[in-house]
N, C-alpha and C positions, 0 to 999 in steps of 0.2 A: 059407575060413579062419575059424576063429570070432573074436569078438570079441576086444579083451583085456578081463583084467580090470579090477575097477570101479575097483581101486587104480592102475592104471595111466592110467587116464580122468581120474581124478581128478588126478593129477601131473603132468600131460601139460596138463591145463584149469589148473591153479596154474604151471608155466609160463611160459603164454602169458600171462595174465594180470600174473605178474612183467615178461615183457618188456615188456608194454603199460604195466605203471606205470614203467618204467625210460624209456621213450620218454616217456611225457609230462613224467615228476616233471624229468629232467635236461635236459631244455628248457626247463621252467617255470626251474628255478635256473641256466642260463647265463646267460638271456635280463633274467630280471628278477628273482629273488630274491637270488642267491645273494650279491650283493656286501651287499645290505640285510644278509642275517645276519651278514658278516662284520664289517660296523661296525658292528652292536649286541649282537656279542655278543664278539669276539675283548679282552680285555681287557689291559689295559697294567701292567707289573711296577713294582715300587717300586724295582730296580736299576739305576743310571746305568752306561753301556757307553760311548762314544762319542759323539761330533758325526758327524752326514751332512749333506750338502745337502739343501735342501727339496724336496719331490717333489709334485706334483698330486694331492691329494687326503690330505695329510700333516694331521692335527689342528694347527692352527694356536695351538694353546695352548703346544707343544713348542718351537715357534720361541725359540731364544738369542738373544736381542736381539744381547748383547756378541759373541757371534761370529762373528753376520752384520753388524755394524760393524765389525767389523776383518778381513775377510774380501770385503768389498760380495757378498755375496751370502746370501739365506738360508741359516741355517746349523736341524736339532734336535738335540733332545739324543734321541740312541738308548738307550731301555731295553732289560735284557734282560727280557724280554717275552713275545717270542715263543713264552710256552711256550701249548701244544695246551691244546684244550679238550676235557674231558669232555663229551659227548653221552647222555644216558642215556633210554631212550625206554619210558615204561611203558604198556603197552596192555592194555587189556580184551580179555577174548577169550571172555568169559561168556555165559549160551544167547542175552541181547538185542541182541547184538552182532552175530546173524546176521539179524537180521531189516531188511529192504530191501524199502518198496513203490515204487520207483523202480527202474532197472534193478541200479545197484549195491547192496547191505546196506552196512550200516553198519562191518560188518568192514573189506571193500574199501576203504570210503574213508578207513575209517585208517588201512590200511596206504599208501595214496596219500598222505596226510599226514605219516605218518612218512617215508615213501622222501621228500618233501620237506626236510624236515630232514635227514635220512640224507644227502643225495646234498650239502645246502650245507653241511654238515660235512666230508664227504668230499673236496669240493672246495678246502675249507678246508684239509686236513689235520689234521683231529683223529678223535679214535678215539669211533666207535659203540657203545653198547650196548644192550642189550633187558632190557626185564623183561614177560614175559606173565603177566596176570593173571588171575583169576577172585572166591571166596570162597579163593582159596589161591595161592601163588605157582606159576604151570604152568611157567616154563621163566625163568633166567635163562643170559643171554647174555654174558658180559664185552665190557670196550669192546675194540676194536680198529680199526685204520685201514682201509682200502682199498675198492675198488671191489666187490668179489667177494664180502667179508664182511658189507656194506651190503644187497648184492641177499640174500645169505642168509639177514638179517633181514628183510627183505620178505617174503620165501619162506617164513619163519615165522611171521609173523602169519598169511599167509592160510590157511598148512597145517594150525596148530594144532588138535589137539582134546582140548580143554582135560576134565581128571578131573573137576570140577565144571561146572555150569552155574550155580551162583547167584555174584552178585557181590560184593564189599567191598573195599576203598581199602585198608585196613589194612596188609594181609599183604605188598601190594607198597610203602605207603612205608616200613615197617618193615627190608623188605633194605633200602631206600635209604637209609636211615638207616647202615647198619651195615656195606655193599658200597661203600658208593662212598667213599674216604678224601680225596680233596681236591677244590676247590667243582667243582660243576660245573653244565652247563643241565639240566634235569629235563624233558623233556615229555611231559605225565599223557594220552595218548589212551582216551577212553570217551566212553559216552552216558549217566555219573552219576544212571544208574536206580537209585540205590542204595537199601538198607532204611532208612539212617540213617545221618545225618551225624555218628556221632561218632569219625570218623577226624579230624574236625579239629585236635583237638591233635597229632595228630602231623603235620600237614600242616605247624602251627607251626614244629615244630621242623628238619623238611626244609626251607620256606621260611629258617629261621636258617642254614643253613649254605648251599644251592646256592641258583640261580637257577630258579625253579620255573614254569610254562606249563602250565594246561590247555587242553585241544584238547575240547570237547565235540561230539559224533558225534550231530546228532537223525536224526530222518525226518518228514518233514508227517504221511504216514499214524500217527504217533502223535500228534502234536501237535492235530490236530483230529478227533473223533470224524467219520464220514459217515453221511447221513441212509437208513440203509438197514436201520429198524424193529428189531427185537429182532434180538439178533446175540450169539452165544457167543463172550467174548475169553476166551484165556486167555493168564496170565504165561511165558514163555519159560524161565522160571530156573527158578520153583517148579513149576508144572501148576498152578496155580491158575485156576479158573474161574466167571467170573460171567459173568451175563446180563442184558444192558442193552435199553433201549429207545432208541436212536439220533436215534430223530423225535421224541424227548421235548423238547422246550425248557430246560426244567432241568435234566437230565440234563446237555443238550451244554455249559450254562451251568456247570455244575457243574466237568466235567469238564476244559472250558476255564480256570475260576478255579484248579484245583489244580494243573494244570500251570503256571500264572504263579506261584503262591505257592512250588513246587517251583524253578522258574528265580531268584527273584527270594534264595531262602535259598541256592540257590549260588555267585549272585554274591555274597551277602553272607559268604561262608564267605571267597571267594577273598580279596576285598579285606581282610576282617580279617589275614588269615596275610601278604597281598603277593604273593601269586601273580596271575599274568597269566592273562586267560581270552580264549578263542577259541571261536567257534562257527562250525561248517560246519554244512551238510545235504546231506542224498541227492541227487542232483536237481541241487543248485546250483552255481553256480561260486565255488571256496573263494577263490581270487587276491586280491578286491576286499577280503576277512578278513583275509589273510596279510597283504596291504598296512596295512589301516588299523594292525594289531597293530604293525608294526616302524614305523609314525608315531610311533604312543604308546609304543614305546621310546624313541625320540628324544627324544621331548618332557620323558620324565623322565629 
């Protein structure tokens, strides 16, 4: 029987891979995340609905004094509330996004990140959407609830291939801007290899209306040159190529100072707008990140 084809290899490898993120991400959120997103992020209406009894784990600020005194028993006041939240999940999907010297790329583990959010949203019951990115907006997704449609967005992160390969911020906060009519969570997945920061005004005006999260995706293997003498790198987006000296001291000094000066203008982009920033890598385990981020939601 000969082989199949290479497209069917290919979908058949994307897949299994889906189900591999569906087992871990929706374990990770029964187990330990999923209630954290829900009290940092489910928000409360300014409409008075009713009194209920008090429940374990009820915001104690809710508590009616007067009606749990005339009643002996805690009593809150129920807003309508309830209503769902938007999820909107915008990912990079541009040529540096495939690059992984660790077993997963950097692709993989965003779409592992998002299927995290994906699935505590789903859990939640609110609706999911997608915007894939490059230098141009590759696929947008509307939000929608459910199990099926979640994994579908997983399924398209890792499938995508994307019309361009070079990246920019732009082109996807600008739908975001203009797609999504009422607030919602925003979370920006990439590895902010970009040519230049000056998406940042509009990052402003996105932070002005929704709740906004970036997720940065590195890898060691970029982060630290190895000492292994002249070596042809070239750029993933452009084809751009030079040739270094590895064992140079300078060099690696060098090249290590522009990548902190690079990390160091990113955080300072986020914090000016009020976006929240998150860092994984390839390799590591993201948990101990997700945690400490929904701490420092709390705390503010």
């Amino acid at each position: 029987m000969p082989p199949p084809p290479d497209n069917d290899v290919r979908l058949t490898r994307i897949l299994k891979r889906v189900r591999r993120i569906e087992l871990i991400t929706r374990g990770l959120v029964k187990e330990t995340l999923g209630g954290q997103y829900h009290s940092r992020f489910k928000g409360q209406g300014i409409e008075f609905d009713d009194f209920r009894e008090y429940q374990p784990g009820d915001d104690v600020r809710f508590i009616d004094w007067n009606v749990t005194a005339r009643m002996n028993n805690p009593f809150v006041r129920k807003y309508v509330e309830e209503r769902e939240l938007t999820l909107m999940l915008l990912v990079d999907v541009s040529g540096s996004s495939d690059y992984g010297s660790e077993d997963d790329s950097k692709r993989e583990l965003g779409a592992e990140l998002a299927a995290v959010f994906g699935f505590s949203a789903c859990a939640n019951q609110d609706k999911v959407g997608l915007i894939l990115f490059s230098d141009q907006v590759e696929s947008f997704v509307p939000a929608r609830k459910g199990l099926g449609h979640t994994l579908r967005i997983v399924r398209d992160i890792l499938n995508a291939t994307p019309r361009s390969r070079k990246s920019n911020l732009q082109p996807a906060l600008d739908i975001a801007l203009q797609r999504i009519s009422h607030r919602a969570l925003i979370i920006v997945v990439s590895d902010f290899l970009l040519p230049d920061l000056e998406w940042e005004h509009t990052l402003r005006a996105v932070t002005a209306k929704h709740d906004v999260t970036a997720v940065q995706i590195a890898d060691p293997g970029e982060l630290e040159l190895p000492e292994a003498g002249r070596v042809c790198l070239q750029d993933p987006e452009t084809g751009a190529q030079v040739i270094l000296n590895t064992s140079n001291p300078a060099v690696r000094r060098l090249y290590e100072q522009r990548i902190e000066e690079h990390q160091q203008a990113l955080s300072q982009v986020f914090r000016r707008c009020g976006a929240d920033l998150v860092r994984a890598q390839t390799g590591d385990n993201y948990v101990p990140a997700l945690k400490a981020y929904f701490r420092s939601r709390k705390r503010k």
